[in-house]
DSSP file (Angstrom, degrees, kcal/mol; ACC not computed):
  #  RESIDUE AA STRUCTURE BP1 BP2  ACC     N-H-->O    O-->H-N    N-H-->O    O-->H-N    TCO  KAPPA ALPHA  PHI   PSI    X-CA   Y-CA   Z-CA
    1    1 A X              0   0    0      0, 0.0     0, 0.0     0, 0.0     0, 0.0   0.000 360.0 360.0 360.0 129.3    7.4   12.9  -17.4
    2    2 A X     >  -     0   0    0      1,-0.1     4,-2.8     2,-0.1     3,-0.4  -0.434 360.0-112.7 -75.4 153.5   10.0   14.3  -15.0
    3    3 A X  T  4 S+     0   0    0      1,-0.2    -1,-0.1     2,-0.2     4,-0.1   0.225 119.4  45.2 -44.2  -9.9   12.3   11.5  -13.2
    4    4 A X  T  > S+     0   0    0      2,-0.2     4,-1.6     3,-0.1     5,-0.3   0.425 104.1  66.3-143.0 -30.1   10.7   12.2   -9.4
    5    5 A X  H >> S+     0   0    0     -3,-0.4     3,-2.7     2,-0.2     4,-1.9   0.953 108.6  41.3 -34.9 -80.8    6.8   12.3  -11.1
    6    6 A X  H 3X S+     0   0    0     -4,-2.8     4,-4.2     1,-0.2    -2,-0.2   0.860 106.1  58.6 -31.6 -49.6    7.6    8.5  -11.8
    7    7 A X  H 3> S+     0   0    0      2,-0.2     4,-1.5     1,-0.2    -1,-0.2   0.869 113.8  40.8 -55.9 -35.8    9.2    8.0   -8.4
    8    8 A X  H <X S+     0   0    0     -3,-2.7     4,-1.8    -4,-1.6     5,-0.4   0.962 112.9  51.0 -77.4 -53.3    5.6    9.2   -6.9
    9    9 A X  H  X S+     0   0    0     -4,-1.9     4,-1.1    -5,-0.3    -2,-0.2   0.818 111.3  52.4 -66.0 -32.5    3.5    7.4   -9.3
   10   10 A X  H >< S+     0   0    0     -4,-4.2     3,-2.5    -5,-0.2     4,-0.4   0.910 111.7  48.4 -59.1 -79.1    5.7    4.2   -8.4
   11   11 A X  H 3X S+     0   0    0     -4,-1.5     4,-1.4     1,-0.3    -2,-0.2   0.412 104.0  49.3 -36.2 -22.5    5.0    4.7   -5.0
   12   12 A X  H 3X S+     0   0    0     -4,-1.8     4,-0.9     2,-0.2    -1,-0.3   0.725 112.3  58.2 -95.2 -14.6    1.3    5.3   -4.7
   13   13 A X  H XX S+     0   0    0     -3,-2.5     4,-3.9    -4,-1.1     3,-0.9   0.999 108.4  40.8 -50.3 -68.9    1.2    2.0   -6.9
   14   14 A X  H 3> S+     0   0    0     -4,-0.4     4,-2.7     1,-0.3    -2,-0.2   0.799 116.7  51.8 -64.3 -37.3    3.3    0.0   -4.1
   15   15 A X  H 3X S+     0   0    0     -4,-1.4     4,-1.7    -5,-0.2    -1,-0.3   0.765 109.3  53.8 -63.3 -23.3    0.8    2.0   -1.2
   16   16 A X  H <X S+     0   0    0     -3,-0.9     4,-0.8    -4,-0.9    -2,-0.2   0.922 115.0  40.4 -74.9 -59.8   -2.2    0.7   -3.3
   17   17 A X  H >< S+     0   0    0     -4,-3.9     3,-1.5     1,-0.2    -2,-0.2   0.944 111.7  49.0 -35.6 -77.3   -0.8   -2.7   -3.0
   18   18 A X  H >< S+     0   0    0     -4,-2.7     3,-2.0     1,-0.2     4,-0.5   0.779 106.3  62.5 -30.0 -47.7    0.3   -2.8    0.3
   19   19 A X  H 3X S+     0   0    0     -4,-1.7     4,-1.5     1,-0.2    -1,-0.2   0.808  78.3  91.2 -73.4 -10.2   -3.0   -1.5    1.4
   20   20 A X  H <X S+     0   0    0     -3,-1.5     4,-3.2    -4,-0.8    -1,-0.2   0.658  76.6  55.8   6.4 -53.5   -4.6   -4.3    0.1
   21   21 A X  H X4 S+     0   0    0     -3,-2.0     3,-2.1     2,-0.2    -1,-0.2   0.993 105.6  53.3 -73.7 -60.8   -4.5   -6.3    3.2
   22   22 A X  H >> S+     0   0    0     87,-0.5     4,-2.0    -4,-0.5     3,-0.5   0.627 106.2  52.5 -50.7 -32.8   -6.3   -3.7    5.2
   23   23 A X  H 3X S+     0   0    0     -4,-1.5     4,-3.1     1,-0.3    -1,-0.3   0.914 106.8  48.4 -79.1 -34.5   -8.9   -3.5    2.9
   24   24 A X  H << S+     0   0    0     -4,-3.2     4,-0.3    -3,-2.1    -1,-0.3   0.388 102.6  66.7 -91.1  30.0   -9.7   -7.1    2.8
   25   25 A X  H <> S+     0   0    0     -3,-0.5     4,-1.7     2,-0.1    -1,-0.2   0.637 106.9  38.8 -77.5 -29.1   -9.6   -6.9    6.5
   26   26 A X  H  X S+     0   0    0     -4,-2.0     4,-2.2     2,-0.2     5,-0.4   0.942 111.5  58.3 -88.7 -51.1  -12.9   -4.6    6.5
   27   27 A X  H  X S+     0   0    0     -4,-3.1     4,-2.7    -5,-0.3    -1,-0.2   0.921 112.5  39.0 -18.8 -58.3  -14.2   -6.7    3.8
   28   28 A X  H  > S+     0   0    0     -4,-0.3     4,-3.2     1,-0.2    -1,-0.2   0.916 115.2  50.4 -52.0 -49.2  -13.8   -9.3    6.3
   29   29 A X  H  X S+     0   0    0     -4,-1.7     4,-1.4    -3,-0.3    -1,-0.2   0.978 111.2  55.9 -47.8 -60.0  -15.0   -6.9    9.3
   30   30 A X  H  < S+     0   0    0     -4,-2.2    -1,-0.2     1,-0.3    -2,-0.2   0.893 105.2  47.4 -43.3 -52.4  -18.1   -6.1    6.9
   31   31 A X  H >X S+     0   0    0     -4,-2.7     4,-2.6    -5,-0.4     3,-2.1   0.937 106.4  58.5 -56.4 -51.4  -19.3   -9.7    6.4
   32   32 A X  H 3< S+     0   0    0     -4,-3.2     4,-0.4     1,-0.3    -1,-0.2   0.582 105.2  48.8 -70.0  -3.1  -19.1  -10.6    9.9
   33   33 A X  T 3< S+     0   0    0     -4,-1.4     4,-0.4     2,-0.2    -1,-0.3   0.360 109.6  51.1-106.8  10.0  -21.6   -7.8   10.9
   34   34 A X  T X> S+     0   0    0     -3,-2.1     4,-0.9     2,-0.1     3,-0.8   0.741 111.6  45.5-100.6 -82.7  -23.9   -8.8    8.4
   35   35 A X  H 3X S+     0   0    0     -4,-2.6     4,-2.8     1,-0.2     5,-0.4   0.768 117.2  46.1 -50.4 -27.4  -23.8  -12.4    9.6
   36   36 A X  H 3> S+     0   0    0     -4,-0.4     4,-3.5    -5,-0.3    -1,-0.2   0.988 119.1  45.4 -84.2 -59.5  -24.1  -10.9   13.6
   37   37 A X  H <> S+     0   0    0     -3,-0.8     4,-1.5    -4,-0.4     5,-0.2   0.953 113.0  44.8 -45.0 -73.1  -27.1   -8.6   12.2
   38   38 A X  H  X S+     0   0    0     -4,-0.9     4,-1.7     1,-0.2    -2,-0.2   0.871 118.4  47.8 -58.8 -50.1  -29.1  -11.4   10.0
   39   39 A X  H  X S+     0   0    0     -4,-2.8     4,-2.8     2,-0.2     5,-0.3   0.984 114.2  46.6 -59.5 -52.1  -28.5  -13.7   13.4
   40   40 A X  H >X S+     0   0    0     -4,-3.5     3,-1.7    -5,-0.4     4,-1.7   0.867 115.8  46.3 -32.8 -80.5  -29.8  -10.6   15.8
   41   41 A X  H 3< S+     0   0    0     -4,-1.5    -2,-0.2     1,-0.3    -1,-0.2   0.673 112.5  47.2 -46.9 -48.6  -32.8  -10.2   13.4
   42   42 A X  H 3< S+     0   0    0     -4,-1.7     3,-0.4    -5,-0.2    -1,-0.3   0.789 120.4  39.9 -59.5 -38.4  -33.6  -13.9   13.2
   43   43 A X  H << S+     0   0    0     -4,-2.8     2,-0.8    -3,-1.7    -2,-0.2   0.983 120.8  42.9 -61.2 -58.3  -33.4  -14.2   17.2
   44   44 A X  S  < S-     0   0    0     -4,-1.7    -1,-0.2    -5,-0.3    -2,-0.1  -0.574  83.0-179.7-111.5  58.9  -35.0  -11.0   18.0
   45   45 A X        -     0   0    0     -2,-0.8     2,-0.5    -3,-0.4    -3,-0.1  -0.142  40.7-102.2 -41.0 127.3  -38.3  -11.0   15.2
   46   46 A X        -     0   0    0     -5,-0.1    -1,-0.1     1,-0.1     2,-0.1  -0.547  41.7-112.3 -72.0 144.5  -40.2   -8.0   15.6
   47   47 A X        -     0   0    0     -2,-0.5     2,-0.5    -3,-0.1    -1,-0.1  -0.325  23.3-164.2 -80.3 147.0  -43.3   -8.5   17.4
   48   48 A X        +     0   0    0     -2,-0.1     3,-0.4     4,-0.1     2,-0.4  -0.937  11.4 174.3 -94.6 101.1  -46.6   -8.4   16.0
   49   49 A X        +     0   0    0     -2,-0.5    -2,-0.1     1,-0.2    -1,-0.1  -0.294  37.4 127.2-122.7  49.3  -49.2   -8.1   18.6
   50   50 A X  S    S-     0   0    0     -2,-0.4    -1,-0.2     2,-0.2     3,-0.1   0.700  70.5-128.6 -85.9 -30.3  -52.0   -7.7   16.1
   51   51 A X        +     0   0    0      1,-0.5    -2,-0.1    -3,-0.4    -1,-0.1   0.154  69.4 127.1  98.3 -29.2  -54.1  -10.6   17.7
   52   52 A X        -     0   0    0      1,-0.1    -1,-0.5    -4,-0.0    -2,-0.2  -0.496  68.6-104.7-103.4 144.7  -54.4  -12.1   14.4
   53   53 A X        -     0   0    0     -3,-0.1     2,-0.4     1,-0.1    -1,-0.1  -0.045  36.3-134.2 -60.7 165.6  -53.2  -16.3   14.2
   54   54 A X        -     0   0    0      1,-0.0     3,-0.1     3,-0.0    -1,-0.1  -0.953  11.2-150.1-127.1 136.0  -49.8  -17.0   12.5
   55   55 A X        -     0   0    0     -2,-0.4     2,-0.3     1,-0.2    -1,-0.0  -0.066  50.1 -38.1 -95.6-168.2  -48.8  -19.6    9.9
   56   56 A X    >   -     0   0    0      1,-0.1     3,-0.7     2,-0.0     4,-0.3  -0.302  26.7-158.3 -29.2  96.1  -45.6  -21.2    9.5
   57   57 A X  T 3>  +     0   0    0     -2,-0.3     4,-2.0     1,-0.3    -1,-0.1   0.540  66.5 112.1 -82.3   7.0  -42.4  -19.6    9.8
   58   58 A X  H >> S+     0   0    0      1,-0.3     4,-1.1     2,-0.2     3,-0.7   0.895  74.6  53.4 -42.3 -56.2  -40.9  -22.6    7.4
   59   59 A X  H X> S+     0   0    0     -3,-0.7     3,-2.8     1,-0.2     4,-2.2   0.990 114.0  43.2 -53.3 -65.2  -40.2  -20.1    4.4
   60   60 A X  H 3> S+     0   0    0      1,-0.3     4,-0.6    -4,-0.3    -2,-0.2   0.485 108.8  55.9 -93.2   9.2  -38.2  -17.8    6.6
   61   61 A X  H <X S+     0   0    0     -4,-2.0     4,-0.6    -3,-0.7    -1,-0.3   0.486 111.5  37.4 -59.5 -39.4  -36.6  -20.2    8.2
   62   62 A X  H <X S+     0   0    0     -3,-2.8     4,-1.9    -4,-1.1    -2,-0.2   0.738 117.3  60.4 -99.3 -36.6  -34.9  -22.0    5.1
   63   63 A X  H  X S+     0   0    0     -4,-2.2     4,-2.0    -5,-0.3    -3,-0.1   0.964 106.1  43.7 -25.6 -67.1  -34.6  -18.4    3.8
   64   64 A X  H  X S+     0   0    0     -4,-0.6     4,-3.0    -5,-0.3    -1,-0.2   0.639 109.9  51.5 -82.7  -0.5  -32.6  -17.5    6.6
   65   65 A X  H  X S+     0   0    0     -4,-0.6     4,-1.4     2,-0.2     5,-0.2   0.948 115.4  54.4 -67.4 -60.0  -30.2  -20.9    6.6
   66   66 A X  H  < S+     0   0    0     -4,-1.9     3,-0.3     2,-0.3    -2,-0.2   0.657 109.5  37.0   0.9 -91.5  -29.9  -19.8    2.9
   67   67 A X  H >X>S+     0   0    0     -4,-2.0     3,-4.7     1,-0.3     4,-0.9   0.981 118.4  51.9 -60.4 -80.6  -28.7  -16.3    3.2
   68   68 A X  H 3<5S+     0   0    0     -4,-3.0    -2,-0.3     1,-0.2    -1,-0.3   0.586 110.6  50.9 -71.1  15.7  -26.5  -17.3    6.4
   69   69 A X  T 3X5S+     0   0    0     -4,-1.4     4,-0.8    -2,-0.3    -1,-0.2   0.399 111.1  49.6 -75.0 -18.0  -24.7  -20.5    4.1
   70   70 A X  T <45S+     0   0    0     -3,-4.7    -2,-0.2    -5,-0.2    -3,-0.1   0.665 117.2  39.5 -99.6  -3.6  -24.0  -17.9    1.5
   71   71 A X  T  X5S+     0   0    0     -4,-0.9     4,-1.8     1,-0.2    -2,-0.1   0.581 113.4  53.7-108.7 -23.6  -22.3  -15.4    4.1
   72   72 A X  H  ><S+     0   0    0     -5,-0.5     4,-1.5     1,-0.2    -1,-0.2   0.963 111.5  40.7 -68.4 -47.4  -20.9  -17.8    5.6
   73   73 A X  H  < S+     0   0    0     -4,-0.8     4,-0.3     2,-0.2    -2,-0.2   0.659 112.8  61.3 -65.2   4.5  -19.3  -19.0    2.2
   74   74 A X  H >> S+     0   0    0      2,-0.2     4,-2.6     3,-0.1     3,-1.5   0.889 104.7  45.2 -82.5 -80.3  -18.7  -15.4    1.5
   75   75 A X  H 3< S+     0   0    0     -4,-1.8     4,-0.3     1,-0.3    -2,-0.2   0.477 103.7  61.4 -67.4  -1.3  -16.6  -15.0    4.5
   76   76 A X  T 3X S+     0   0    0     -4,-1.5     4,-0.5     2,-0.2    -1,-0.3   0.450 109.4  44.1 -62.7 -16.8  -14.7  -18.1    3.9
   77   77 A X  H <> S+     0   0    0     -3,-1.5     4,-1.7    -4,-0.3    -2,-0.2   0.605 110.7  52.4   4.3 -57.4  -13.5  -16.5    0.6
   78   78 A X  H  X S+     0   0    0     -4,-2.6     4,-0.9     1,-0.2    -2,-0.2   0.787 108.2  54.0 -79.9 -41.1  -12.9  -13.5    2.0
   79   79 A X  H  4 S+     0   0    0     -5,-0.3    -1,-0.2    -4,-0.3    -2,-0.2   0.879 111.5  40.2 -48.7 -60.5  -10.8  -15.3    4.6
   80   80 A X  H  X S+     0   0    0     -4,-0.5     4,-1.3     2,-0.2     3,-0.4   0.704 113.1  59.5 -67.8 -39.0   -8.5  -17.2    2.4
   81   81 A X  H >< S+     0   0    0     -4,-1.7     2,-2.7     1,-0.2     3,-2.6   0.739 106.4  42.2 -48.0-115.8   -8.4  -14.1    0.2
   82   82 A X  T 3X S+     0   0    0     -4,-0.9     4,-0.9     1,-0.3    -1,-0.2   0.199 116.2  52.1 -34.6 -10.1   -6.9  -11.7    3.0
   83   83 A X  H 3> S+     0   0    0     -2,-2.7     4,-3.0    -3,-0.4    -1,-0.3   0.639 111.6  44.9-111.9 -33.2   -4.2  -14.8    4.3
   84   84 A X  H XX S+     0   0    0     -3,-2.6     4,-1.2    -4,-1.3     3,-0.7   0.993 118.7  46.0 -86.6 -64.6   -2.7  -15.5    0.6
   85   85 A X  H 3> S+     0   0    0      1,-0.3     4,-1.6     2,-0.2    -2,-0.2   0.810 120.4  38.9 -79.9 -80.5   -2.6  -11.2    0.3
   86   86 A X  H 3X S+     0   0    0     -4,-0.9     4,-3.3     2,-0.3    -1,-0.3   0.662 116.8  50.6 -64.1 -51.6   -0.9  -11.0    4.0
   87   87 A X  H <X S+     0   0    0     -4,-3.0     4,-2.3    -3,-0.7    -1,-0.3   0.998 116.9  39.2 -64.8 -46.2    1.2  -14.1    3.2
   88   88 A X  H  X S+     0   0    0     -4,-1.2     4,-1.6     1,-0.2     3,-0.4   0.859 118.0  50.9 -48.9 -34.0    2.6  -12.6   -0.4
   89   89 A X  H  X S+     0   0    0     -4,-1.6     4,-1.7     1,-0.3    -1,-0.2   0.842 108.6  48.5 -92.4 -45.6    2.9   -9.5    1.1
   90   90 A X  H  X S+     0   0    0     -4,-3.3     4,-0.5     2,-0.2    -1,-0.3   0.859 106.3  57.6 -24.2 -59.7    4.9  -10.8    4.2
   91   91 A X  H >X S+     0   0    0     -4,-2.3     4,-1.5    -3,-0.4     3,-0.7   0.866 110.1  41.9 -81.8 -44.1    7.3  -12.6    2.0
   92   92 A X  H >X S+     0   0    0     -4,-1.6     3,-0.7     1,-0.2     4,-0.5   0.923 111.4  62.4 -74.0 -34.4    8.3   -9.1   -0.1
   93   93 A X  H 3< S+     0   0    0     -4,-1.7    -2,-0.3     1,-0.3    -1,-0.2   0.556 105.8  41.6 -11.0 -37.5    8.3   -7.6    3.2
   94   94 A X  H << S+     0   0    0     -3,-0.7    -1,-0.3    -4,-0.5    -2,-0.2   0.671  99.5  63.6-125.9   0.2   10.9   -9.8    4.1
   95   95 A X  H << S+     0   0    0     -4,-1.5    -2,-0.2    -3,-0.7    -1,-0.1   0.563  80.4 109.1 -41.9 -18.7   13.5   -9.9    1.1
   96   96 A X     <  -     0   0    0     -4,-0.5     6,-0.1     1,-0.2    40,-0.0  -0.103  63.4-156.8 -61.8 170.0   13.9   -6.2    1.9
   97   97 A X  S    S+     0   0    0      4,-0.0    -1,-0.2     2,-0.0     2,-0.2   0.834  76.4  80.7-101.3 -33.0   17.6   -5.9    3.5
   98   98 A X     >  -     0   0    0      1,-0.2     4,-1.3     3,-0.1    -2,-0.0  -0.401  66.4-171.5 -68.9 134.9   16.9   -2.7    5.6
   99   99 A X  H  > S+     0   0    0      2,-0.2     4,-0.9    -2,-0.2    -1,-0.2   0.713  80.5  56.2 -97.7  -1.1   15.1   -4.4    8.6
  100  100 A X  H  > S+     0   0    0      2,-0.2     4,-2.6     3,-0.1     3,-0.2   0.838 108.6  45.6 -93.3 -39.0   14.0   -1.2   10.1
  101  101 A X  H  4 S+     0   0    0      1,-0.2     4,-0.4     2,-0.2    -2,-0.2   0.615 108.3  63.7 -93.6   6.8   12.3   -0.2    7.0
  102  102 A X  H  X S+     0   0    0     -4,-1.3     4,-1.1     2,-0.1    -1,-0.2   0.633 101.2  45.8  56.2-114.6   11.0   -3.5    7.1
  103  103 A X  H  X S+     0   0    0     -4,-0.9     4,-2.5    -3,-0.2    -2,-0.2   0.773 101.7  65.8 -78.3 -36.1    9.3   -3.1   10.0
  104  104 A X  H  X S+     0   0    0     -4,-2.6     4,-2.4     2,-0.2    -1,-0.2   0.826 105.5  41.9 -18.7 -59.3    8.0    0.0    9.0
  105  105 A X  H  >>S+     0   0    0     -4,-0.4     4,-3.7     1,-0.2     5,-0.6   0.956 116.4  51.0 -66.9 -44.0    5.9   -1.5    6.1
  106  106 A X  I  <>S+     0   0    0     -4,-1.1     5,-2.0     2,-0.2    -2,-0.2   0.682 113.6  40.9 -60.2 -30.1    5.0   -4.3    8.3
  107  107 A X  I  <>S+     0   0    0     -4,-2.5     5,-1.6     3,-0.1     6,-1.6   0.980 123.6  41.8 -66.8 -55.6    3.8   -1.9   11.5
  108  108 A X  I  X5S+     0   0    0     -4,-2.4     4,-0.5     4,-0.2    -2,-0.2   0.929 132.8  12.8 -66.2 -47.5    1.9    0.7    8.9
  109  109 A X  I  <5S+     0   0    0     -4,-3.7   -87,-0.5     2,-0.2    -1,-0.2   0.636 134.1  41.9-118.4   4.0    0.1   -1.2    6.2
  110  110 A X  I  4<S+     0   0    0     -5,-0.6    -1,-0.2   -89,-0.1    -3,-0.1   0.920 132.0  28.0 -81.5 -53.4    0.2   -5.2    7.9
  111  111 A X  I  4<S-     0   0    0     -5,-2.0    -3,-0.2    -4,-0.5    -2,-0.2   0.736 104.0-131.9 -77.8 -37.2   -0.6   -3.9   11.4
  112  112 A X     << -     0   0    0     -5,-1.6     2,-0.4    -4,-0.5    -4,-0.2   0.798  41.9-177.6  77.4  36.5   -2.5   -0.8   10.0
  113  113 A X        -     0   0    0     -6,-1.6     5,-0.2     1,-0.1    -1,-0.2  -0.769  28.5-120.4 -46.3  88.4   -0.4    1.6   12.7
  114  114 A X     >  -     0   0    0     -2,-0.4     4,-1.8     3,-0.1     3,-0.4   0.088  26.0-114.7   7.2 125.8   -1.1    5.2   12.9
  115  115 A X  T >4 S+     0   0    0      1,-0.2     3,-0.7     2,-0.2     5,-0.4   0.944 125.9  49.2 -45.2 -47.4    2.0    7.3   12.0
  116  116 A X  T >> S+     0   0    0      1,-0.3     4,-1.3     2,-0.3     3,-1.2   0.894 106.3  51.0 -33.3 -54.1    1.6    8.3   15.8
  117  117 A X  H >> S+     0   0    0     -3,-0.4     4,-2.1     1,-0.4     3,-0.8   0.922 115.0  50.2 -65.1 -47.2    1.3    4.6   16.8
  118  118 A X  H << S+     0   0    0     -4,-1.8    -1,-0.4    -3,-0.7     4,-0.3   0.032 107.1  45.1 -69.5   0.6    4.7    4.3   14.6
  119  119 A X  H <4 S+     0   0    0     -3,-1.2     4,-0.5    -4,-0.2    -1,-0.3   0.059 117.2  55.6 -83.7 -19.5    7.1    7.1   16.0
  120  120 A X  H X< S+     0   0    0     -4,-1.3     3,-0.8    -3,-0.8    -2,-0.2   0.987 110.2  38.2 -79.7 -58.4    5.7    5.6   19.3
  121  121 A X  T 3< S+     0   0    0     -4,-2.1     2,-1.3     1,-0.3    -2,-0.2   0.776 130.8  30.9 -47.1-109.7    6.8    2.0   18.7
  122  122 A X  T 3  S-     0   0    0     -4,-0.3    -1,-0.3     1,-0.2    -2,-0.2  -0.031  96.8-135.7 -32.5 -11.6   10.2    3.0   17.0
  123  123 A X    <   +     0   0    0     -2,-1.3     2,-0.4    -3,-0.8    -1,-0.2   0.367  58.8 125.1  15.6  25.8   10.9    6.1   18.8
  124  124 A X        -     0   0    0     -6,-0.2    -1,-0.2     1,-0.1     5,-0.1  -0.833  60.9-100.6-111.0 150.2   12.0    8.1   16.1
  125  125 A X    >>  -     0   0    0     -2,-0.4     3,-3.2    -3,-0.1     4,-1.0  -0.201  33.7-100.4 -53.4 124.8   10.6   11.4   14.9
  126  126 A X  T 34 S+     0   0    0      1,-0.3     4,-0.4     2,-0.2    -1,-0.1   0.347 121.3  50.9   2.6 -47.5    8.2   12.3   12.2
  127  127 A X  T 3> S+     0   0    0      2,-0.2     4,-3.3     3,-0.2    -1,-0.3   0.787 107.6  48.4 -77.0 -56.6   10.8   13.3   10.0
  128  128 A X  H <> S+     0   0    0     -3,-3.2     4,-1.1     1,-0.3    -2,-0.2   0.753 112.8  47.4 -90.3  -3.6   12.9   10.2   10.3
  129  129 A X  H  X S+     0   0    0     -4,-1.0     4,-1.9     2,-0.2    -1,-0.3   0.734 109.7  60.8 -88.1  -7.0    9.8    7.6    9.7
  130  130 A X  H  > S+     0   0    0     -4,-0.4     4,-1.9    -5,-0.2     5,-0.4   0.926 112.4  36.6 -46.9 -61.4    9.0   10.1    6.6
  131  131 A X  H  X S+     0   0    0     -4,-3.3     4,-2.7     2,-0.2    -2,-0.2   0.960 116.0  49.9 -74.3 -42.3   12.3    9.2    5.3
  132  132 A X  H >X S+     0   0    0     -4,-1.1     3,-1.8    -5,-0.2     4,-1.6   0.981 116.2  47.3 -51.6 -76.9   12.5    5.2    6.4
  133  133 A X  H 3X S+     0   0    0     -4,-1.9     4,-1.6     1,-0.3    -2,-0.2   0.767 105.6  55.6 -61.7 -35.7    9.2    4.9    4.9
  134  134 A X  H 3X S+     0   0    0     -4,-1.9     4,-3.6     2,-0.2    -1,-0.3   0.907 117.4  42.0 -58.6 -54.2   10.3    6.9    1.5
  135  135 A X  H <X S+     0   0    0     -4,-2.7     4,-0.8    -3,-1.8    -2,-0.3   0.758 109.7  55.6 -97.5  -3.8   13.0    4.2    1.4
  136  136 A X  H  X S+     0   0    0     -4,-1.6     4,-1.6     2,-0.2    -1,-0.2   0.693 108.5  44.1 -18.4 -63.0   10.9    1.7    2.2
  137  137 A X  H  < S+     0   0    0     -4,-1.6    -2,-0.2     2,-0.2    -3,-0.2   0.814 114.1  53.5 -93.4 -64.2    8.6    2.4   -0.5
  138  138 A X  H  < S+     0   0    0     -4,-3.6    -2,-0.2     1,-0.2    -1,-0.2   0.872 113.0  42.9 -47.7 -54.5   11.9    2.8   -2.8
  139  139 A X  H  < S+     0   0    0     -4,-0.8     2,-0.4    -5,-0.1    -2,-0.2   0.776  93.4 111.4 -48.3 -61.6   13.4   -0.8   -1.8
  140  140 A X     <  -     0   0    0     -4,-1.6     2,-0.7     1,-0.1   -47,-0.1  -0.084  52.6-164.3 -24.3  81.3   10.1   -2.2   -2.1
  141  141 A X              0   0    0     -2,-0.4    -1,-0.1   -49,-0.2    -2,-0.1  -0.518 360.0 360.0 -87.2 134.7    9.3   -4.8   -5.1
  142  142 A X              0   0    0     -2,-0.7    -1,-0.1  -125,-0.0   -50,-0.1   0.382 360.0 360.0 -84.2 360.0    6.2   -5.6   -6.0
């Protein structure tokens, strides 16, 4: 395998990593719109106006304690997860020496920056956060 293959194939390993965080921030994101849904749906029942009497809601009541105790313990998981990924991730983040590339890792994959949002912040040019980030990436241990 030529010498600059490898050099790629390291690198989308170390982007894989890094993106980590981001992903268990929409993990996170996910859960909390399933808890926001199952509380809508339990406030706002659809109505039945059928006329006919109605028993006990008692089943779908402990049902729904259930379900939101397992999302809740779901998103406590999820929580702890994403703060141990964010802290390791921090901590190689901040052996690096260059501090501009650095901040780089930290804007794009911590912050989840847009290159845009990054040449804005930094005021340097397409080009020269291609190349910071390229040596970023190199500098980077996993």
């Amino acid at each position: 395998m030529p010498m600059e293959q490898e050099v790629q194939n390291e690198n989308d390993k170390k982007k894989e990593y890094l993106w980590q965080y981001r992903k268990a921030e929409r993990r996170e994101q996910n859960i909390l719109e399933e808890i926001q849904e199952l509380r809508a749906d339990k406030l706002f029942p659809s109505v039945s106006m059928d006329g006919m009497p109605k028993g006990s809601n008692q089943a779908d009541l402990s049902d729904f304690v259930a379900l939101m105790d397992e999302l809740i313990e779901k998103l406590k998981d999820e929580r702890l997860c994403k703060v141990k990924l964010r802290m390791e991730i921090e901590g190689k983040i901040k052996r690096m020496d260059d501090t501009d590339e650095a901040e780089l890792l930290r804007m794009r994959y911590l912050r989840g920056m847009k290159w845009e949002e990054v040449m804005a912040k930094t005021g340097y040019c397409r080009a020269q956060v291609n190349r910071i980030h390229g040596r970023a990436l190199e500098h980077f241990e996993m």
